[in-house]
C-alpha positions as CSV (number, residue, x, y, z in Angstrom):
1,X,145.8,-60.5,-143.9
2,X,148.7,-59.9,-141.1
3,X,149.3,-56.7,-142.9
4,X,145.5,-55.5,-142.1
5,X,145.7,-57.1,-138.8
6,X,148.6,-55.5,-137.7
7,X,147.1,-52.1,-139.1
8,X,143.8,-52.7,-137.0
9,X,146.2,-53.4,-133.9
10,X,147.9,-49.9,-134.0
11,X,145.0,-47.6,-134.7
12,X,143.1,-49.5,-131.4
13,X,146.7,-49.2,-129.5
14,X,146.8,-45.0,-131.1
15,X,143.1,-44.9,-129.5
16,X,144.0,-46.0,-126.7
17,X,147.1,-44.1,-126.2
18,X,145.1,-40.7,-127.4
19,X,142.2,-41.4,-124.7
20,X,144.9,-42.5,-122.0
21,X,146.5,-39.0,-122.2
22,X,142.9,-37.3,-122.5
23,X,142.0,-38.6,-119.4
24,X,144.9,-38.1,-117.7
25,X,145.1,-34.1,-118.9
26,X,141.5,-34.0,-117.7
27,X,142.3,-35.1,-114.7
28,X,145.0,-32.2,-113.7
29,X,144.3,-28.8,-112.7
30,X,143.9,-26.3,-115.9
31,X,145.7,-23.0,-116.0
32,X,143.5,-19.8,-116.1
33,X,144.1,-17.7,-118.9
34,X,143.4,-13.4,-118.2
35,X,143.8,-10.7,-120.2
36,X,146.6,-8.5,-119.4
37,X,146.2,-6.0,-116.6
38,X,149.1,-3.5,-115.9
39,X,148.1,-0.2,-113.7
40,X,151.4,0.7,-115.1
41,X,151.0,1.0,-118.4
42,X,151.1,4.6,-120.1
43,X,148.4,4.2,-123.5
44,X,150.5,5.5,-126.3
45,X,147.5,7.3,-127.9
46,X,145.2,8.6,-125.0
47,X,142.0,7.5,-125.4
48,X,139.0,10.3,-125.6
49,X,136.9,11.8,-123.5
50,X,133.8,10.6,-126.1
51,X,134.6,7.0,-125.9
52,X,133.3,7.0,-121.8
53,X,129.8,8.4,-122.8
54,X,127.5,6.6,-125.0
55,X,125.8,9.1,-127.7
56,X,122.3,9.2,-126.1
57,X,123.5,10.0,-122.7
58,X,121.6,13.0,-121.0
59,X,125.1,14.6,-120.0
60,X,125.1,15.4,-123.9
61,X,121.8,17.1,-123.6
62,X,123.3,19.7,-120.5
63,X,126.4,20.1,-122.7
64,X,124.2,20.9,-125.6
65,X,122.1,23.1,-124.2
66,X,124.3,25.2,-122.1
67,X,126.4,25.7,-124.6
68,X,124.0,26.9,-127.1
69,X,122.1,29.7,-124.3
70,X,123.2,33.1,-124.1
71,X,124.9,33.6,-120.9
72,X,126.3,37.1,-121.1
73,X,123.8,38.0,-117.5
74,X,125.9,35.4,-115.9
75,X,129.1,36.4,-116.8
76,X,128.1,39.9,-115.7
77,X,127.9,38.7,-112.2
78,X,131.7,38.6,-112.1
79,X,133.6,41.8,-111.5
80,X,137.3,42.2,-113.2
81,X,141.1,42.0,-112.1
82,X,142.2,39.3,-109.8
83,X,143.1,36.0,-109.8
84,X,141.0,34.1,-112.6
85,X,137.9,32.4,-111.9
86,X,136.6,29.0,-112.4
87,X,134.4,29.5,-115.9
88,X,130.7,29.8,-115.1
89,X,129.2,28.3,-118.0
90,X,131.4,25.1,-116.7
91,X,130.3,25.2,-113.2
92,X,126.6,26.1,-114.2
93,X,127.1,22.6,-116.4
94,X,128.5,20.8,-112.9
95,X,125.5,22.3,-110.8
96,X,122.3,21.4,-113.3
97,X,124.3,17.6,-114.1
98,X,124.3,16.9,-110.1
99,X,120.8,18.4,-109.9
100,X,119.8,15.4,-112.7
101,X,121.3,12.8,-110.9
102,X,119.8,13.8,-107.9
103,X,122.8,15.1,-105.8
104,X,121.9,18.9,-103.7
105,X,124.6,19.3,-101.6
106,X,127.4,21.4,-102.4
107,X,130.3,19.2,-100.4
108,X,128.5,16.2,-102.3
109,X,129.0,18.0,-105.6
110,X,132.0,18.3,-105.0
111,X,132.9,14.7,-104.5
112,X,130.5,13.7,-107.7
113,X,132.8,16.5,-110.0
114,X,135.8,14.0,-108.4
115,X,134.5,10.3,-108.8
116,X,131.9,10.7,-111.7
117,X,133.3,10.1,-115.5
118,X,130.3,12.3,-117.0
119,X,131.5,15.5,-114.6
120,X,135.3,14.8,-115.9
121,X,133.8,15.4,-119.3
122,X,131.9,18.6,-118.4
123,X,134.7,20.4,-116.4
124,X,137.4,18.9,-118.5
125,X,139.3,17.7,-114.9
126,X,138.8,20.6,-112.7
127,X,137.8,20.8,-108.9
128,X,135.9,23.4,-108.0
129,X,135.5,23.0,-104.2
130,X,132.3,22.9,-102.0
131,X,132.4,26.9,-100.8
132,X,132.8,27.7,-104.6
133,X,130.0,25.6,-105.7
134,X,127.9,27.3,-103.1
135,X,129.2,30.2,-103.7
136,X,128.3,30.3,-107.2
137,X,124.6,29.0,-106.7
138,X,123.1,31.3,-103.8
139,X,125.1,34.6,-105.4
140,X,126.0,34.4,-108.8
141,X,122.6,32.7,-110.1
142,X,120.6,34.7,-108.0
143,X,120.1,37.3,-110.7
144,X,120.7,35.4,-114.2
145,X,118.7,32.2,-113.2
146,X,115.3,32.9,-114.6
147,X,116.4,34.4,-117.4
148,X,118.6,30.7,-118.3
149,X,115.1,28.7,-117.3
150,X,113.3,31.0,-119.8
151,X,116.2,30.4,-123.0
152,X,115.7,26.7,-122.1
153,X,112.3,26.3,-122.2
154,X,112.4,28.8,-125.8
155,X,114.8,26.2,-127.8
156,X,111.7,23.4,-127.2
157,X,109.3,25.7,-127.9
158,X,111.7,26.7,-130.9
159,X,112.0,22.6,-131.8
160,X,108.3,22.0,-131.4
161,X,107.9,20.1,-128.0
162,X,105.8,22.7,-126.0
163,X,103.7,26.1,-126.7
164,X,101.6,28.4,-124.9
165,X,97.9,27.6,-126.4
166,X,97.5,25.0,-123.4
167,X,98.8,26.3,-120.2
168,X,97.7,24.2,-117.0
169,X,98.6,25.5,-113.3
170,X,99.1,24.3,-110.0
171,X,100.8,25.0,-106.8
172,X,102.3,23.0,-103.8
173,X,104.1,23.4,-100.6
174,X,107.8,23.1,-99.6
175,X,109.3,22.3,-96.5
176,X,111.4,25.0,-95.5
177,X,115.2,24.8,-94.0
178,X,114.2,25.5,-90.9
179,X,114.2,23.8,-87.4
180,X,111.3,22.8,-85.6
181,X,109.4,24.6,-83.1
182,X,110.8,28.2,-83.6
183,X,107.6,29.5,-84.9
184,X,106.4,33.1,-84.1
185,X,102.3,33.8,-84.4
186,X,101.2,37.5,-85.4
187,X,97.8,36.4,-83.4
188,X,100.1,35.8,-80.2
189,X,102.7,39.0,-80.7
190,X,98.8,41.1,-80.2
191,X,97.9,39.2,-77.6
192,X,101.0,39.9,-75.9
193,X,100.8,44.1,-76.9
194,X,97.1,43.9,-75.5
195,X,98.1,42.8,-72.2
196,X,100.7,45.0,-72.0
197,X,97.8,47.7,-72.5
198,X,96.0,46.4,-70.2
199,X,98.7,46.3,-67.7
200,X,99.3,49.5,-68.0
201,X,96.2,51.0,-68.4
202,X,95.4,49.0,-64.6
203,X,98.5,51.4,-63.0
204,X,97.6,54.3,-64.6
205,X,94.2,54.2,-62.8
206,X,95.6,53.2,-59.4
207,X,98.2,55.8,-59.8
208,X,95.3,58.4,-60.4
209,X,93.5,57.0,-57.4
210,X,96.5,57.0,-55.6
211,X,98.5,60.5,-56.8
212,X,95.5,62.4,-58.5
213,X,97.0,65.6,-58.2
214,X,100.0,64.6,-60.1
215,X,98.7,62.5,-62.6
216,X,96.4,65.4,-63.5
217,X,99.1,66.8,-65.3
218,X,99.8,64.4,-67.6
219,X,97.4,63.3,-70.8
220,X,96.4,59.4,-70.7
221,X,97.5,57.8,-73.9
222,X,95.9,55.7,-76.0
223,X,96.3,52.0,-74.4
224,X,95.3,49.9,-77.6
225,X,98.0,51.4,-79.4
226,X,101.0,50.0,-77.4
227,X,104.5,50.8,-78.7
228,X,108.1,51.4,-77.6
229,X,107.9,55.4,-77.0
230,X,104.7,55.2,-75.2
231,X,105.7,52.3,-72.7
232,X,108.6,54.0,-71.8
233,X,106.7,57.4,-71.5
234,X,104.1,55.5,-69.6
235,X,106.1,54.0,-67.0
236,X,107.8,56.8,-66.1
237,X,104.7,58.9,-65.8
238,X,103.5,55.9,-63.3
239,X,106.8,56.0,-61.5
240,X,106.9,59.8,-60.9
241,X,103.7,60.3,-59.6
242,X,103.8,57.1,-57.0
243,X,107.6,57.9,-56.0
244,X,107.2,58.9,-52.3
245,X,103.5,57.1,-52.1
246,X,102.7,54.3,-50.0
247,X,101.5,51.8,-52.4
248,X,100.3,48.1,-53.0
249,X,103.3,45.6,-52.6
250,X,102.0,43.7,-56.2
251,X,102.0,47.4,-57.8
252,X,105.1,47.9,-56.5
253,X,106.0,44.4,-57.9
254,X,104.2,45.2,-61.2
255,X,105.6,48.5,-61.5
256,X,109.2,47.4,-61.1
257,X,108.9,44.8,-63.5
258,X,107.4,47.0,-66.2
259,X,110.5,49.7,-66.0
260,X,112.6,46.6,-66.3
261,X,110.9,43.9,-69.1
262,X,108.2,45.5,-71.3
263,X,110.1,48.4,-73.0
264,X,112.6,45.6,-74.3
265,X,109.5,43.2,-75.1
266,X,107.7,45.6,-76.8
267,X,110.8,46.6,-79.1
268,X,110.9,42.8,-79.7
269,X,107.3,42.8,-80.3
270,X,107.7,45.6,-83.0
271,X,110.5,44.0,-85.0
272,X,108.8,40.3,-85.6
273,X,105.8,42.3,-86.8
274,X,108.1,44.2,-89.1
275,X,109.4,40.5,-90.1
276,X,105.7,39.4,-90.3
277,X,104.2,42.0,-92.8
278,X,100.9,40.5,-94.1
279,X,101.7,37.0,-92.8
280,X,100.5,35.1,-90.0
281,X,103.5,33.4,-88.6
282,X,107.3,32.9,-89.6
283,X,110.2,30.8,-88.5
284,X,113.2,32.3,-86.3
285,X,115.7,30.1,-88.2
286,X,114.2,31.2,-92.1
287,X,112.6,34.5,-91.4
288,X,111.2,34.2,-95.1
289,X,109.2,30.8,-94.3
290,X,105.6,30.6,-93.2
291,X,104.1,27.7,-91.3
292,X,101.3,25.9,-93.4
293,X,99.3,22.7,-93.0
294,X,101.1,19.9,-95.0
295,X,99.8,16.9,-96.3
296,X,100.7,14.2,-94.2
297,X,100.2,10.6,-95.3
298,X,99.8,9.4,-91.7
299,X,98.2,13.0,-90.6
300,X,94.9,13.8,-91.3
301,X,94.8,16.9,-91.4
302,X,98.8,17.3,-91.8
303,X,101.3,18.8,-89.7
304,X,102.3,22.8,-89.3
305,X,106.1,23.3,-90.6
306,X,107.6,26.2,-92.0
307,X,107.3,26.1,-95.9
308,X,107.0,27.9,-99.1
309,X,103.9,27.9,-101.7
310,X,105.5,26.6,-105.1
311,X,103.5,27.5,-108.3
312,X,104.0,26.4,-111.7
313,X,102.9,26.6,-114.9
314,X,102.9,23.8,-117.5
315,X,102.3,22.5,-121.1
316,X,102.7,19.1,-121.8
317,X,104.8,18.5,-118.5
318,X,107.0,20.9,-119.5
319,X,107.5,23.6,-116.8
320,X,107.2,27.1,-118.4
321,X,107.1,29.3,-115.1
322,X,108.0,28.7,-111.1
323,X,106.9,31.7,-108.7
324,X,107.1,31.4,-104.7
325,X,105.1,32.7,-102.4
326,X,105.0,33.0,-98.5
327,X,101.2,32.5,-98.6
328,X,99.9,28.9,-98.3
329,X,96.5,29.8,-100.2
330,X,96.8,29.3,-104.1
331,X,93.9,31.8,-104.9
332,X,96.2,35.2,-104.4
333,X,99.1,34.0,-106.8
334,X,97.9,33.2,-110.2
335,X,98.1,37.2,-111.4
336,X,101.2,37.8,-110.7
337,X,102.2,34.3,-111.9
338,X,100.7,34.8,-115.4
339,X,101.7,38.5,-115.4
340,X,105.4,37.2,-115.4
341,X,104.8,34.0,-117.6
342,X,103.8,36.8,-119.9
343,X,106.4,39.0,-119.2
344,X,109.3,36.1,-120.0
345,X,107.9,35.5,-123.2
346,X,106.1,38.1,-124.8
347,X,103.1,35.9,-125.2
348,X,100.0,35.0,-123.2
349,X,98.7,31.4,-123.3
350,X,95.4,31.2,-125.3
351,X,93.7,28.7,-122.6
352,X,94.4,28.4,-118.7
353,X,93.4,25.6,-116.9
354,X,93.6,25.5,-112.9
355,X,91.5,23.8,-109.9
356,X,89.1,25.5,-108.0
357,X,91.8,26.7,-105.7
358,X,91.7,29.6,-107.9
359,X,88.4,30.2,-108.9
360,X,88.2,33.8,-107.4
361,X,86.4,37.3,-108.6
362,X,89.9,38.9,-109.0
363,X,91.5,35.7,-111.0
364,X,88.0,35.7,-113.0
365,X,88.4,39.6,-113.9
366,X,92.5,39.3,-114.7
367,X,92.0,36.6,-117.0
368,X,89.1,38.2,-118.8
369,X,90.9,41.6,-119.3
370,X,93.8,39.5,-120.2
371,X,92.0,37.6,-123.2
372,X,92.6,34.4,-122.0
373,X,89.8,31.7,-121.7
374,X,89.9,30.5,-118.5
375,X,89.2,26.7,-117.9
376,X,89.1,27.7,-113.7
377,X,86.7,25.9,-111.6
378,X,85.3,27.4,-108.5
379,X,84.7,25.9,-105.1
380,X,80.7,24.7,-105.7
381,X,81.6,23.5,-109.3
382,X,81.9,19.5,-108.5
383,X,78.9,19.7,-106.1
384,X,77.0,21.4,-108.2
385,X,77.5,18.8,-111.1
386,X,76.8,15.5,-108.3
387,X,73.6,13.7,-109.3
388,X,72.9,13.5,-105.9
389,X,73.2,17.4,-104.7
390,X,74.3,17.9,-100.7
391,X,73.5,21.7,-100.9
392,X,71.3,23.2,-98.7
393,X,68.0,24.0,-99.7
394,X,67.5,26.9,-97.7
395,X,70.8,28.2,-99.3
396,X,71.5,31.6,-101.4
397,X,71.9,29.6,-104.0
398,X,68.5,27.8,-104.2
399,X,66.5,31.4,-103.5
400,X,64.5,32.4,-106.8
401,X,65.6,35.9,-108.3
402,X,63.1,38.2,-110.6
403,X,65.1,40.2,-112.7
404,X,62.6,42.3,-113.6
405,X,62.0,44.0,-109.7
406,X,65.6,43.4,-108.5
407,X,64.3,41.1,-105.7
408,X,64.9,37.2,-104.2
409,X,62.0,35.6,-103.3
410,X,62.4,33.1,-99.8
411,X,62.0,29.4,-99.4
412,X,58.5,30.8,-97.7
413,X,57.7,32.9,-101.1
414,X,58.3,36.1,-99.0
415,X,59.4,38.8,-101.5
416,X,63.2,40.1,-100.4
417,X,64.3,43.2,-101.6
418,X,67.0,45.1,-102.2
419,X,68.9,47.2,-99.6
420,X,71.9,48.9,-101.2
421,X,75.6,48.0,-102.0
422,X,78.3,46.4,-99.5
423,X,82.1,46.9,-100.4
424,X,84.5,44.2,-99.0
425,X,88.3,44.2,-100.3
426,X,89.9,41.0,-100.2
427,X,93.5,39.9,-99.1
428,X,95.3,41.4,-102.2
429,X,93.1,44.8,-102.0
430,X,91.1,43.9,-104.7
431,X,87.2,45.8,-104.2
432,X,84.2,43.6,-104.2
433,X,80.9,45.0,-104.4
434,X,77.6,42.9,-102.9
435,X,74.2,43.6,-103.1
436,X,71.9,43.2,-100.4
437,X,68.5,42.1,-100.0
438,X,66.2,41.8,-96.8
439,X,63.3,40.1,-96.4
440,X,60.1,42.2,-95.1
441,X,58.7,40.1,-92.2
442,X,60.4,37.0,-90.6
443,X,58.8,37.1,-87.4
444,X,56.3,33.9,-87.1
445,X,58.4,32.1,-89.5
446,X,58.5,28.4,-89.0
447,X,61.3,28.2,-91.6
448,X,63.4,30.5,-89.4
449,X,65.1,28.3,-87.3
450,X,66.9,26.4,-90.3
451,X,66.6,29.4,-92.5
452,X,68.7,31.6,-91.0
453,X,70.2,32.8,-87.7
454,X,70.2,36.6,-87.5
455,X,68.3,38.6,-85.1
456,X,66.1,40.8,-87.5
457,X,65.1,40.0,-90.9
458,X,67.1,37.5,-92.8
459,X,69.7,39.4,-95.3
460,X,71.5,38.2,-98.0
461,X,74.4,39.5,-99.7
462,X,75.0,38.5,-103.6
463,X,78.0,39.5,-105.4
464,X,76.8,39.5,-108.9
465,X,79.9,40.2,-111.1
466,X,81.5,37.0,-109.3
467,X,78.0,35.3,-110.3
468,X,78.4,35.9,-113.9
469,X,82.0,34.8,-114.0
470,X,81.2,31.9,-112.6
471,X,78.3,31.2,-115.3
472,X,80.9,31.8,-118.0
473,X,82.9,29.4,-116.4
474,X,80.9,26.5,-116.1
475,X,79.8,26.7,-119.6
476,X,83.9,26.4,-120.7
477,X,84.3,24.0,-118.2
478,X,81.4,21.6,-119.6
479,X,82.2,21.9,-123.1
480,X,83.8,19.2,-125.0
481,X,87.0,21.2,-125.0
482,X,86.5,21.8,-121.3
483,X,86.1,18.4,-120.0
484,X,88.8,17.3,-122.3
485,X,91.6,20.1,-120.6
486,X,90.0,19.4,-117.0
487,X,91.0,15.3,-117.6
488,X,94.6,16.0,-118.9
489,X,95.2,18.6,-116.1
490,X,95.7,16.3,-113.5
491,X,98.1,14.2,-116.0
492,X,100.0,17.3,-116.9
493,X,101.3,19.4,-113.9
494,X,100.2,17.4,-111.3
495,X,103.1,14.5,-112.2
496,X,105.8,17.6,-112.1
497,X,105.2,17.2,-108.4
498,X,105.3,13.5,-108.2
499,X,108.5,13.1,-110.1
500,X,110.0,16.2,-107.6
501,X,108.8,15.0,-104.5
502,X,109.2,11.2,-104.9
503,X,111.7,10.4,-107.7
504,X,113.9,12.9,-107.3
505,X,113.6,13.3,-103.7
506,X,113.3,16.7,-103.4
507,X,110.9,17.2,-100.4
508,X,112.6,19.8,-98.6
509,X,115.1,23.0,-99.5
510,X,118.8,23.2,-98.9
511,X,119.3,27.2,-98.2
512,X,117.1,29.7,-96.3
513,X,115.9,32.8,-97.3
514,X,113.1,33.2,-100.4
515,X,116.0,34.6,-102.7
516,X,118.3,31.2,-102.4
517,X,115.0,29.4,-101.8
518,X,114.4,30.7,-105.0
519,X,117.1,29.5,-107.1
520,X,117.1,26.1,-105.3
521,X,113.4,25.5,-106.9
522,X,114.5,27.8,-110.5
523,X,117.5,24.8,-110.6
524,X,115.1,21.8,-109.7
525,X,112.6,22.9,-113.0
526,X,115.8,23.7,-115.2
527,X,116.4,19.8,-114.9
528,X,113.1,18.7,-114.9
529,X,112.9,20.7,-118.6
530,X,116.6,19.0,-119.3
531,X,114.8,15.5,-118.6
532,X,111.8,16.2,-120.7
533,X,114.1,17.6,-123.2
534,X,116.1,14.1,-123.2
535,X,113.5,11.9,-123.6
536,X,111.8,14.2,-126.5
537,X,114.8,13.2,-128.4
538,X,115.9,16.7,-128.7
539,X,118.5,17.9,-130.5
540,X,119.8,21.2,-130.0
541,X,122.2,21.1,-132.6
542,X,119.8,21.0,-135.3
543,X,117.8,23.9,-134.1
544,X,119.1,27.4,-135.8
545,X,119.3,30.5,-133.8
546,X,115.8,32.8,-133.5
């Protein structure tokens, strides 16, 4: 019994002891414990470049792809001898990897080619610096770029991601590079010729009331056509003949400040409209931008800036053409546009579908000779299709037409008949024909008020080839197929936009001029394809060569 007793007394004084120490441990302050961390430390074996990007990474996909396109154009741009070059294929690689992660600037690509891990791996540790980045993009893509975009957008239709059969197109506007306010209007550079016309066409008749003898001998010129040869000839006409006449102190004025100013204005005048062309109005800062309404959240009708027209053409939000245009209206660029779709690929798309933005004759008659069916709305379509029509019921559209005598019939029943052919051309040059019809006797009417304004007989004009293009039209357009191509249409090239404007933040160019313009926007859809291609899954190296 002492035995076990003295055994129960130690384990109890052991337990005692053991929690003693445990308490007092836990009451002292515990020593951290890191893992080691030496800046100065040289690895034995230097770890690769793989083992800093993970496998599905869309760096992989530019590397891929790049590497697998032809790029014998690019290397074309360089000429021989001298000291070497940075490679292009790796400072193409450096420009469409900071285009992806959202980065424009060339002195900002050249900080992300410094500081990012992923541009390490691409140029394998060099520097190219800002006025070589640039360099590269505004001169030495100029030429090749299109033909890259087009190689890219072949290896997914080579792996099965897009085709041609469903092409969808839409356009939108740009802000340009330019400053604000610098705007010159075509409308005011006449206004300003025609008052120098005037002007001038005010002292050649004083002069000739005035000096008539001597103005006699010179022919008047035409004043509507004002330009620098015939101001200057003119003025000094003017000048001779009222030389040693007493004449009006605001001639005099006039007169002085003609010799001086409108020669010079009038040369100035003659090389913005030479700038101008077939526009309207350009900037002074980007010559090659045209001021167009943009859509303004808080604007309601928008706000005039100097911008560029942007069309594309997509299949399954894949871009498969960009164009530019200095135009804001959509309705002049679609032939061109497909003309060099088809031109890149050797292939037209079976089915084009577009918004009544370009639902013209000319588009109409490209698209038939073309054999593609177009799914194109024109500008009544949707109010035409409203349960509750808003057309006017005195319209062209509403008259009755008997095919049988070639005549309309008015909302009175009074037969109209027809009165010959009209040709009109239209923006592009493209030759419309309209038939006319005229009603016999309006006089008495009491329609004519709300029927028509005219001062004779009411006359319409019908263009009937743009009629039947639009019948074929809406019967594509309200077929099964059609209303199924009209729904995905906004889903399909509209959301190219939105991920431009709003998640990539590309709302307004870098460079000036439509060339560089040009390959800014060529470099934006080169990524957007990358992107697409990325989350496709696509593999390029398990595609073989064509």
């Amino acid at each position: 019994m002492a035995v076990k007793k003295g055994v129960r007394i130690c384990v109890c004084a052991c337990k005692y002891a053991v929690k003693t120490v445990y308490l007092y441990m836990k009451k002292q302050k515990k020593t951290p414990v890191f893992k080691r961390y030496d800046q100065s430390i040289i690895p034995l074996i230097p770890p690769s470049w793989d083992e800093f990007i993970t496998e599905n990474h869309p760096v992989r996909v530019v590397n891929d792809v790049i590497n697998r396109i032809n790029l014998d154009s690019l290397h074309d741009e360089y000429q021989g001898g001298g000291r070497a070059n940075y490679h292009p294929k790796m400072l193409l690689k450096l420009v469409v990897y900071g285009y992806l992660c959202n980065i424009y600037s060339s002195r900002k690509l050249e900080a992300f080619a410094n500081e990012n891990i992923h541009c390490m791996w691409l140029t394998t540790l060099q520097r190219p610096d800002h006025n070589t980045i640039n360099r590269f993009r505004s001169a030495r893509l100029k030429n090749p770029l299109k033909e890259i975009f087009t190689q890219v957008v072949k290896l997914l239709m080579e792996s099965g991601h897009v085709g041609l059969q469903e092409v969808y197109i839409d356009g939108t506007k740009i802000e340009a590079n330019a400053n604000k306010y610098t705007f010159v209007w075509g409308k005011s550079i006449k206004g300003y010729k025609e008052k120098i016309g005037n002007q001038l066409e005010e002292l050649w008749g004083y002069a000739e009331s005035i000096a008539k003898e001597e103005m006699q001998q010179n022919t008047p010129p035409d004043f509507k056509k004002v330009d620098k040869e015939m101001v200057k000839q003119t003025v000094e006409a003017i000048d001779t003949a009222l030389k040693e006449k007493v004449i009006d102190k605001k001639v005099k004025q006039k007169l002085s400040y003609g010799k001086k100013h409108w020669e010079e204005s009038v040369e100035r005048y003659e090389s913005q409209e030479k700038i101008l062309g077939d526009r309207n109005s350009y900037s002074k800062t980007d010559t090659d931008a045209t001021f167009m309404r943009m859509k303004e959240d808080h604007m309601l009708n928008g706000q005039l800036k100097a911008a560029y027209n942007v069309q594309i053409s997509t299949s399954d939000q894949v871009v498969l053409n960009y164009s530019l245009h200095q135009k804001p209206n959509d309705t002049t660029t679609l032939p061109g546009h497909v003309s060099e779709m088809v031109k890149l690929y050797g292939d037209k798309p079976e089915n084009l579908t577009a918004d009544a933005g370009y639902g013209s004759e000319e588009n109409y008659q490209y698209l038939h000779e073309q054999g593609i069916r177009a799914y194109v709305k024109y500008n009544t379509f949707d109010r035409e299709r409203r349960k509750k029509k808003d057309t006017n019921k005195l319209g062209v559209d509403t008259l009755y037409y008997n095919p049988e005598k070639d005549c309309y019939y008015c909302p009175m029943g009074q037969q109209m008949n027809y009165a010959g052919e009209k040709i009109r051309f239209t923006e592009n040059g493209y030759e419309q024909i309209l038939s006319c019809y005229t009603a016999l006797n309006c006089e008495g009417c009491p329609l004519r008020g709300a029927c028509h304004k005219s001062v004779g007989n009411r006359t319409i004009e019908i263009n009937k080839q743009l009629s039947e293009y639009r019948r074929e039209a809406a019967e594509l357009l309200t077929s099964e197929k059609g209303v199924a191509l009209r729904k995905k249409r906004c889903c399909d090239v509209e959301p190219v936009f939105g991920n431009m404007k709003q998640n990539k933040g590309f709302k307004r160019f870098l460079l000036r001029g439509l060339e560089k313009v040009a390959i800014e926007m060529g470099l934006v859809y080169l990524v957007h394809n990358l992107k697409k291609a990325w989350t496709l899954g696509f593999r390029v190296k398990e595609l073989t060569m064509a």
